[in-house]
C-alpha positions as CSV (number, residue, x, y, z in Angstrom):
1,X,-68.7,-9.9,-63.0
2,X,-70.8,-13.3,-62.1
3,X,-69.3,-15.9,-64.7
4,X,-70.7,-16.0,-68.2
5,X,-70.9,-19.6,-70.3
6,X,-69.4,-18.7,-73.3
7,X,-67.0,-21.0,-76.3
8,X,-63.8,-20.8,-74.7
9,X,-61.3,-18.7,-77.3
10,X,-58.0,-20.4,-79.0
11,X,-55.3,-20.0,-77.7
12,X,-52.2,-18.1,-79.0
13,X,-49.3,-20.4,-79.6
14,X,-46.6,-17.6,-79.6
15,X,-48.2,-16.4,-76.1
16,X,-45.3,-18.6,-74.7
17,X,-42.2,-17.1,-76.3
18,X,-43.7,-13.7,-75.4
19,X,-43.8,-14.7,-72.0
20,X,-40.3,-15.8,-72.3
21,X,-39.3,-12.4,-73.5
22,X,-40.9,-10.4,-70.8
23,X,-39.0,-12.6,-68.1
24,X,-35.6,-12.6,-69.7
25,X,-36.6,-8.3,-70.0
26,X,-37.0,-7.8,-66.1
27,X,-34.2,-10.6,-65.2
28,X,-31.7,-8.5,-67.3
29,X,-32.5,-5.9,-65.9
30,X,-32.3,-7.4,-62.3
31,X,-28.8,-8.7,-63.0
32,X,-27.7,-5.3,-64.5
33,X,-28.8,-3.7,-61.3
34,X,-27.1,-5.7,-58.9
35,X,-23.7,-6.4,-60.6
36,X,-23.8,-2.5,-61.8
37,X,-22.3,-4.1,-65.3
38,X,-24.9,-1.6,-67.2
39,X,-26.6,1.6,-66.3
40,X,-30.8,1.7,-66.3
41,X,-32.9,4.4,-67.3
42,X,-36.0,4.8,-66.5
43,X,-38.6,6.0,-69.6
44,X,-42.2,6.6,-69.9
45,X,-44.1,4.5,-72.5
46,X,-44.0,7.4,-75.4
47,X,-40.5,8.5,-74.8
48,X,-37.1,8.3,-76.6
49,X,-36.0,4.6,-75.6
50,X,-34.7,4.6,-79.3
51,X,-31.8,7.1,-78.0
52,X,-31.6,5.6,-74.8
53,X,-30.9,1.8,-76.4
54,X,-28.4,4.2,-78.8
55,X,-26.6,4.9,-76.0
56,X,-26.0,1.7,-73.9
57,X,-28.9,2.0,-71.5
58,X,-31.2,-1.0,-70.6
59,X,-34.6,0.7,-70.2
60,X,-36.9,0.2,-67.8
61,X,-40.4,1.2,-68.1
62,X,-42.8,2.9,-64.7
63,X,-45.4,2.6,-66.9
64,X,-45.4,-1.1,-67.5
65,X,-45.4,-1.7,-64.1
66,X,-48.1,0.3,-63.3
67,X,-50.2,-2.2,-65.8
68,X,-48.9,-5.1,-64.2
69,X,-50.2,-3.8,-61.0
70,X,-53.5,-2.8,-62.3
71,X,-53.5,-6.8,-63.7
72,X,-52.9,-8.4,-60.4
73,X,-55.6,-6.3,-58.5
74,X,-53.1,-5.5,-56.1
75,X,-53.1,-1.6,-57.0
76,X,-56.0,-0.5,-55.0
77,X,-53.6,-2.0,-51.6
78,X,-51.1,0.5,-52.8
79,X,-52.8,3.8,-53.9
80,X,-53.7,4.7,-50.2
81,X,-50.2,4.8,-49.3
82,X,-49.5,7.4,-51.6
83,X,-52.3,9.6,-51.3
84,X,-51.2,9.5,-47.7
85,X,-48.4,11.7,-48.1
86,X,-49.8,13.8,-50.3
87,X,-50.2,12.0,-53.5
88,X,-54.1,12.9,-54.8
89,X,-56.4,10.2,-55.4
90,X,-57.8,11.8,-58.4
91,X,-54.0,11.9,-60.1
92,X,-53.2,8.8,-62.8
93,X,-53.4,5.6,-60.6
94,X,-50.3,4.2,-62.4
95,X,-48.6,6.8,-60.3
96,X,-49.9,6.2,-57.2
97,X,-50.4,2.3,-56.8
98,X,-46.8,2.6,-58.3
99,X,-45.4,5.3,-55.9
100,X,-47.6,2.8,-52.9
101,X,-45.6,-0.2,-54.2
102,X,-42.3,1.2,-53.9
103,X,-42.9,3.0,-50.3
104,X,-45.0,-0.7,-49.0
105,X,-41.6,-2.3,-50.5
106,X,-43.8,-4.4,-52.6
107,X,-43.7,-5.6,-56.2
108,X,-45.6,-8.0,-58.4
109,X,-42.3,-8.6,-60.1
110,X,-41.3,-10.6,-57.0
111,X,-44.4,-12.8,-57.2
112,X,-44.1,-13.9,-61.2
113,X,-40.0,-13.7,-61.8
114,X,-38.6,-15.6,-58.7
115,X,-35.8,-14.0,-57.1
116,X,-36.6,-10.5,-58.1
117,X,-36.8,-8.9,-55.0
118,X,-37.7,-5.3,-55.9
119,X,-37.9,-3.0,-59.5
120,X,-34.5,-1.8,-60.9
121,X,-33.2,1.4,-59.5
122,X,-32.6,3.9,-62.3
123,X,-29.4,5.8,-62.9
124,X,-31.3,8.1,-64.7
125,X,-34.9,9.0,-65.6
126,X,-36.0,10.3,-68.9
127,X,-39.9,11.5,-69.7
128,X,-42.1,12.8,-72.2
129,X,-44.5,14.6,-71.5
130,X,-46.8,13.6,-74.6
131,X,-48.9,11.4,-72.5
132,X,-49.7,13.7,-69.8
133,X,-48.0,15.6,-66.4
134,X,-48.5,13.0,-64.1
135,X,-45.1,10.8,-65.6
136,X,-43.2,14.1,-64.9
137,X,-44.2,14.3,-61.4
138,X,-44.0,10.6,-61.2
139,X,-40.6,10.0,-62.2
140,X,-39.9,13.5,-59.8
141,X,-40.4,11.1,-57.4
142,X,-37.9,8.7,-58.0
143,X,-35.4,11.3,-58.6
144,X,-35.6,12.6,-55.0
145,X,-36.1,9.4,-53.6
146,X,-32.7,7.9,-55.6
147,X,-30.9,11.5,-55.9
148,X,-30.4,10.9,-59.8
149,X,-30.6,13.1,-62.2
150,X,-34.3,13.7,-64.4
151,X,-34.3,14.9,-67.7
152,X,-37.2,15.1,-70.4
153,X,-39.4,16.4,-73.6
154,X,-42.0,19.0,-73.4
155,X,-44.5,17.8,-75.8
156,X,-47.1,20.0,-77.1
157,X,-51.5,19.1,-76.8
158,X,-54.0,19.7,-78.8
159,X,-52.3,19.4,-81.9
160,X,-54.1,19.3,-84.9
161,X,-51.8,19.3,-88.2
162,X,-48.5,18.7,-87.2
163,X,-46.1,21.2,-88.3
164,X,-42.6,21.9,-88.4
165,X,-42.2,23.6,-85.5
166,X,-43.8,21.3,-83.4
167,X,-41.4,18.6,-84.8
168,X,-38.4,21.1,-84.7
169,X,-39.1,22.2,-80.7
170,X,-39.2,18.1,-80.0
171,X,-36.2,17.4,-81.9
172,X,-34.2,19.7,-80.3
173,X,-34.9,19.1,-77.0
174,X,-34.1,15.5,-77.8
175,X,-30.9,15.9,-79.3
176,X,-30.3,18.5,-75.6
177,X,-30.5,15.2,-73.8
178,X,-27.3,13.6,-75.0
179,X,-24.9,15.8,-73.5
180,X,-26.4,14.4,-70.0
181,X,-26.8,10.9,-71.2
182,X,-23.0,10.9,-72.3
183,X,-22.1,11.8,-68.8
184,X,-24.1,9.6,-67.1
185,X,-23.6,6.3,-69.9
186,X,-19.9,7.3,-70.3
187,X,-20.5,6.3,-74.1
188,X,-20.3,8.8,-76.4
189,X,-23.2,9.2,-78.7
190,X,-23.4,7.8,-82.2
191,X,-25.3,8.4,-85.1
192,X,-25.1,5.4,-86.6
193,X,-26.2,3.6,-83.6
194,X,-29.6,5.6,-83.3
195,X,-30.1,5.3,-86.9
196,X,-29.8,1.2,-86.7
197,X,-32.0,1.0,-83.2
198,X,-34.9,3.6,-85.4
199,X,-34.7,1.3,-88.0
200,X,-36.0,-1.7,-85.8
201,X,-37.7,0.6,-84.0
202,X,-39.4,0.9,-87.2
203,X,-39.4,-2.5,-88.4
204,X,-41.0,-3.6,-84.5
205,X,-44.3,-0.7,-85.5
206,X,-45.1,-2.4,-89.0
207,X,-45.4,-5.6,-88.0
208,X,-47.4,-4.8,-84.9
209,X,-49.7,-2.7,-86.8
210,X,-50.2,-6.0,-88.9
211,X,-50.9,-7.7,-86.5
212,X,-53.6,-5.7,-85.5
213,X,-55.0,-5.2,-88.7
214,X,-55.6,-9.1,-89.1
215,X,-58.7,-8.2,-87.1
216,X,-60.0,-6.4,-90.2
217,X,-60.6,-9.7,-90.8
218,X,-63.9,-11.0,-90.5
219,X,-64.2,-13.2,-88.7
220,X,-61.5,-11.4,-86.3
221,X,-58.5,-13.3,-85.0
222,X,-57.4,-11.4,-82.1
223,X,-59.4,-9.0,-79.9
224,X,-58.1,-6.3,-77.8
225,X,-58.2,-7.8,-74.8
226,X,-55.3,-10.1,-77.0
227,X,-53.6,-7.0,-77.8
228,X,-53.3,-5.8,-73.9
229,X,-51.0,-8.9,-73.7
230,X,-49.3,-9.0,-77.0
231,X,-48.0,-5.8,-76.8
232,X,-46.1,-6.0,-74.4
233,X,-42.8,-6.2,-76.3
234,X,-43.5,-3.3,-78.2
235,X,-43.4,-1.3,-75.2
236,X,-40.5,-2.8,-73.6
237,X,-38.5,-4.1,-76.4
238,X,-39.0,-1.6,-79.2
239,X,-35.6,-1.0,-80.8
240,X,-34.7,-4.8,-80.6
241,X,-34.5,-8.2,-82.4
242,X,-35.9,-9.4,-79.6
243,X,-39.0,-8.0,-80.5
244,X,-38.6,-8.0,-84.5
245,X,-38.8,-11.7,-84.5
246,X,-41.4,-12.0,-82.2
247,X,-43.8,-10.4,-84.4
248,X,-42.9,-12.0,-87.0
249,X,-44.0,-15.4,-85.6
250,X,-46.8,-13.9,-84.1
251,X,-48.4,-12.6,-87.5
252,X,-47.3,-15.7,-89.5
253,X,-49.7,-17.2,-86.8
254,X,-52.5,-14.4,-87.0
255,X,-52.1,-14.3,-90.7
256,X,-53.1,-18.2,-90.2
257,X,-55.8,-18.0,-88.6
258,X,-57.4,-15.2,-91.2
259,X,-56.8,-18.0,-94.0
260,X,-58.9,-20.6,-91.7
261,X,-61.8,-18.6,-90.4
262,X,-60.0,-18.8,-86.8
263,X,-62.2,-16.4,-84.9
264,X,-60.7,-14.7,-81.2
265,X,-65.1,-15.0,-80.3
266,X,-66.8,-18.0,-81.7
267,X,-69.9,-17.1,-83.4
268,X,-68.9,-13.5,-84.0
269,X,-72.0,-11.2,-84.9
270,X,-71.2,-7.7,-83.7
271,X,-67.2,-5.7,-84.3
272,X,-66.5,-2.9,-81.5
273,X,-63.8,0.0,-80.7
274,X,-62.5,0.4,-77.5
275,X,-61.5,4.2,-76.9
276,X,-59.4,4.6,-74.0
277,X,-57.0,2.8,-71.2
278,X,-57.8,-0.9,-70.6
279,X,-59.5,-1.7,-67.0
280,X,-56.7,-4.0,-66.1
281,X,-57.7,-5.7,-63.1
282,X,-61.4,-7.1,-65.1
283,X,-59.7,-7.7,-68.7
284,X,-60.1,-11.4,-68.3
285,X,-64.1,-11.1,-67.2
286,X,-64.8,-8.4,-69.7
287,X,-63.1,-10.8,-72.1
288,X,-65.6,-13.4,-71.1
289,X,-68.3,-11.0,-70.8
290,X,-68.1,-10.2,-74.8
291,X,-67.4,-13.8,-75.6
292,X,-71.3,-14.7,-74.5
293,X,-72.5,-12.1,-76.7
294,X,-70.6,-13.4,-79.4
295,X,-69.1,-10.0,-79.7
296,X,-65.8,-9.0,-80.5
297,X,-63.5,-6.0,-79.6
298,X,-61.8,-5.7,-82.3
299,X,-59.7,-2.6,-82.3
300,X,-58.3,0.0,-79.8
301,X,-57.1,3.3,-79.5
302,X,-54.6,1.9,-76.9
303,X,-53.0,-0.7,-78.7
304,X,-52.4,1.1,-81.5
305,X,-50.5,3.7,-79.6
306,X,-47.2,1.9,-80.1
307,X,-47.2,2.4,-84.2
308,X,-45.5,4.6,-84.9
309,X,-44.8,4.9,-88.7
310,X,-42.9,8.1,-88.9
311,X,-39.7,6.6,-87.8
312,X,-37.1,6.9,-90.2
313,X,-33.6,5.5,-89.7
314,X,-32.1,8.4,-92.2
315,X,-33.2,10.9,-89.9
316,X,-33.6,10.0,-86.8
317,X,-34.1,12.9,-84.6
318,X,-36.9,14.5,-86.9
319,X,-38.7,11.0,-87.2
320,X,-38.9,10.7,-83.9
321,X,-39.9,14.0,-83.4
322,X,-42.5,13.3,-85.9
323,X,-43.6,10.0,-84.2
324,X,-44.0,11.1,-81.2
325,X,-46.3,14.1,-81.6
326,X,-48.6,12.3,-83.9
327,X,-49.2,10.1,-81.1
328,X,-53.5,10.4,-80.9
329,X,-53.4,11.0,-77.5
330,X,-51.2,14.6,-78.3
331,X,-54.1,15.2,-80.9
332,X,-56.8,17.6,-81.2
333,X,-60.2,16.3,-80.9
334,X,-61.1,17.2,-84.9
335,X,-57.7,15.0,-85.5
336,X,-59.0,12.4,-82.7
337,X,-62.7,12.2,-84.7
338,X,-61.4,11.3,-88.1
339,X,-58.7,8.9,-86.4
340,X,-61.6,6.9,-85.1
341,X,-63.9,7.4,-88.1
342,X,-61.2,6.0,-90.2
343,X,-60.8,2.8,-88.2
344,X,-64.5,2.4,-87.8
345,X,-64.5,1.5,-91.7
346,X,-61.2,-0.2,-91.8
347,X,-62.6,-2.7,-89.0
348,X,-66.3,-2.7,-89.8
349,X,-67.3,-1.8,-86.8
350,X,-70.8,-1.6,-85.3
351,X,-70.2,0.6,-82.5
352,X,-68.0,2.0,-79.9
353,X,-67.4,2.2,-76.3
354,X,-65.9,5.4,-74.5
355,X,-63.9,4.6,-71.3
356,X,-64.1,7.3,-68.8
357,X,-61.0,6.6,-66.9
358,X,-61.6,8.0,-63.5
359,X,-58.0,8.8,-63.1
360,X,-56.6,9.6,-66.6
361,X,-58.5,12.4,-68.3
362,X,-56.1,12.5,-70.6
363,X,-56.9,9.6,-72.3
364,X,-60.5,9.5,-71.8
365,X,-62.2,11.1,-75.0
366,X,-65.9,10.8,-73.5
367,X,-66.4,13.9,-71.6
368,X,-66.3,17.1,-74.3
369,X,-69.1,15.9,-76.7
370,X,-66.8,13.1,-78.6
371,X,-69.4,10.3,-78.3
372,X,-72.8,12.8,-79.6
373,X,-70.5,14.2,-82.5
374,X,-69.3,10.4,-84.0
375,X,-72.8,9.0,-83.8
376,X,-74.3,12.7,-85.1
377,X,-71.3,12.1,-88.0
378,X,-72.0,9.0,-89.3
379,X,-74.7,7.2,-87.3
380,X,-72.0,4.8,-85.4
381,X,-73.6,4.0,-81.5
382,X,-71.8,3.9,-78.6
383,X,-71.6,3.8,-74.7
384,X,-69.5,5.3,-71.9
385,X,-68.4,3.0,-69.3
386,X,-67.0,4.3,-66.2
387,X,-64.1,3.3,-64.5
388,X,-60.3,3.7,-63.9
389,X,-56.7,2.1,-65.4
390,X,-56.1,0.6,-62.0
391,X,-58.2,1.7,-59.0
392,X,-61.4,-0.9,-59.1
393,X,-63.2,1.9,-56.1
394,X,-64.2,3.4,-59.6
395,X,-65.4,0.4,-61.1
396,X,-69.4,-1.1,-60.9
397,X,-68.7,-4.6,-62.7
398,X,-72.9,-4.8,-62.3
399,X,-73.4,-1.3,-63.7
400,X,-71.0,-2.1,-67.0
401,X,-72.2,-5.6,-67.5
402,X,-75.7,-4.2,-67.9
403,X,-74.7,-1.0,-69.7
404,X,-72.7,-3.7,-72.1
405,X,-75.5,-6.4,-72.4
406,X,-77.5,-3.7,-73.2
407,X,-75.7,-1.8,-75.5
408,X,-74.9,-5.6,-77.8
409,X,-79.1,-6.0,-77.4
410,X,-79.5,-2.8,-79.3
411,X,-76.9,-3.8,-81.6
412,X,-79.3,-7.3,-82.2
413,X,-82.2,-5.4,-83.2
């Protein structure tokens, strides 16, 4: 997008100890990998990293990496390489600019975390299928390409009230994975440990929703293109101190700003909802973008998929069960709807806008009627912009600017 003038946004303070804790995450596990003092395993994003944690695994996540990818703009160099051998350029582009990486020997890892020379090799690799089938044939993958075992959850789609047996059929095949994560840890499992990693599991998902319900706040203090950044830890670090105490500081700061009018967009006049994956190589010129129109994004249904307030240390198989298949993107669409309808008045917002992810249909909520059915609801507008988590082919930055100015001049009338 051509540069926008626009009141350049405060910084966060804590932004620094964040970074600090993403480096010391990929250095540990760099270490662990090449001195073999710890086995990896490799999770998606949604999966149980409470029982890996539980059972003496560091935890590395594909998915992350894919993002970090997608930030650089190095990700469209990759995903050729993997559609080359067979891998289909319509499938998730985590996948395939992360499948590229690995078979160009290339990682952005290398670039930010000196001496990091490649991503850790897994000793095992666990998945969840709650997201989609892509992280099953992802992590597939790496399981031939490492010979290590792959084991996983099932989850079902399209659920609309979550009953018993949904949380019964996930719980079980949870608990099915220890018997394989025993052999391959050599720890054997314990309750208490997975009840005492839940509970800061737990602990990690109420502050972060805090912190993203300070931009209830009006003015806002954080905007989602803050949130892409800040929640970082509770992907990676869930079930830790680590990342307990680092939203604590982050809130106490947040909650700050609220008390002195410290808005994320000077000048606010307009709120929006952000439906979808991020478009992570143009976060920081979208960012920009809104700041000129003194408009702020102030909620997501991305961010907030790391909340997850059904975790309960007393039972921790069930909660997590639970957890995991309320996750919105496992929802039906009439559970979807009155998700976004009820953060529409918690945030005030003035309208929304649908990303249609080229390359992730399933979570992209713009192409079944969701958009005419809100606004025919209760009147909210919105937009569709099109475009993709990773690959910028499927990206017009002049197309969205316009579709965006245009949509904020329709919100001035």
């Amino acid at each position: 997008m051509p540069e926008v003038k626009a009141s350049k946004p405060p910084k966060i303070k804590a932004a620094a100890k964040m970074k600090q804790i993403m480096s010391d995450h990929f250095y540990e596990l760099d270490k662990a990998m090449k001195s073999k003092t710890q086995k990896i395993a490799w999770c998606t994003s949604v999966g149980p990293a409470e029982l890996l944690r539980s059972m003496g695994f560091l935890v590395y996540f594909p998915e992350n990496h894919g993002a970090i990818l997608g930030a650089t703009r190095q990700a469209t160099d990759f995903i050729p390489i993997a559609n080359s051998i067979g891998y289909s350029p319509e499938i998730c582009s985590y996948l395939t600019s992360d499948v590229g990486a690995y078979l160009k020997k290339k990682t952005p890892l290398s670039q930010v975390y000196p001496g990091i020379e490649s991503v850790p090799k897994p000793d095992i690799l666990v998945f969840n299928t709650n997201q989609c089938r892509d992280v099953q044939d992802w992590f597939s993958f790496y399981a031939r390409e490492f010979k290590v075992p792959i084991i996983g959850i099932e989850t079902h789609r399209g659920v609309g009230e979550v009953q018993a047996a949904h949380i019964k059929s996930v719980a079980d095949q949870m608990q099915g994975l220890v018997p394989k994560l025993e052999e391959i840890s050599g720890q054997k499992f314990d309750l208490g440990e997975l009840k005492r990693v839940v509970g800061l599991s737990l602990e990690c998902s109420q502050l972060w929703r805090k912190v993203l319900e300070t931009a209830s706040a009006v003015p806002s203090p954080i905007n989602f293109f803050d949130g892409t950044i800040h929640m970082g830890p509770a992907v990676v670090m869930r079930g830790t101190q680590v990342a307990v105490d680092y939203y604590k500081e982050l809130l106490a700061e947040l909650e700050e700003r609220v008390k002195n009018k410290v808005a994320a967009v000077a000048g606010e006049k307009h709120r929006l909802y952000w439906d979808g994956m991020p478009i992570w190589g143009k976060l920081r010129p979208m960012a920009e973008l809104f700041n000129s129109l003194n408009t702020c994004v102030v909620a997501s249904t991305y961010c907030n998929s790391w909340i997850f307030d059904d975790f309960d240390p007393g039972d921790p198989f069930n909660s997590m069960a639970r957890a995991y298949v309320q996750l919105f993107i496992v929802r039906s669409d009439e559970a979807k709807e009155k998700y976004i309808e009820d953060m529409v008045k918690k945030f005030k917002l003035d309208g929304i806008i649908f990303h249609d992810c080229k390359t992730c249909p399933n979570n992209t909520n713009a192409r079944y009627g969701m958009p005419q059915r809100l606004q025919k609801r209760f009147g909210i507008p919105n937009i569709v912009v099109a475009g993709d988590l990773n690959d910028l082919r499927c990206y017009s930055e002049e197309q969205t600017k316009t579709v965006i100015e245009a949509f904020v001049e329709q919100l001035n009338k």
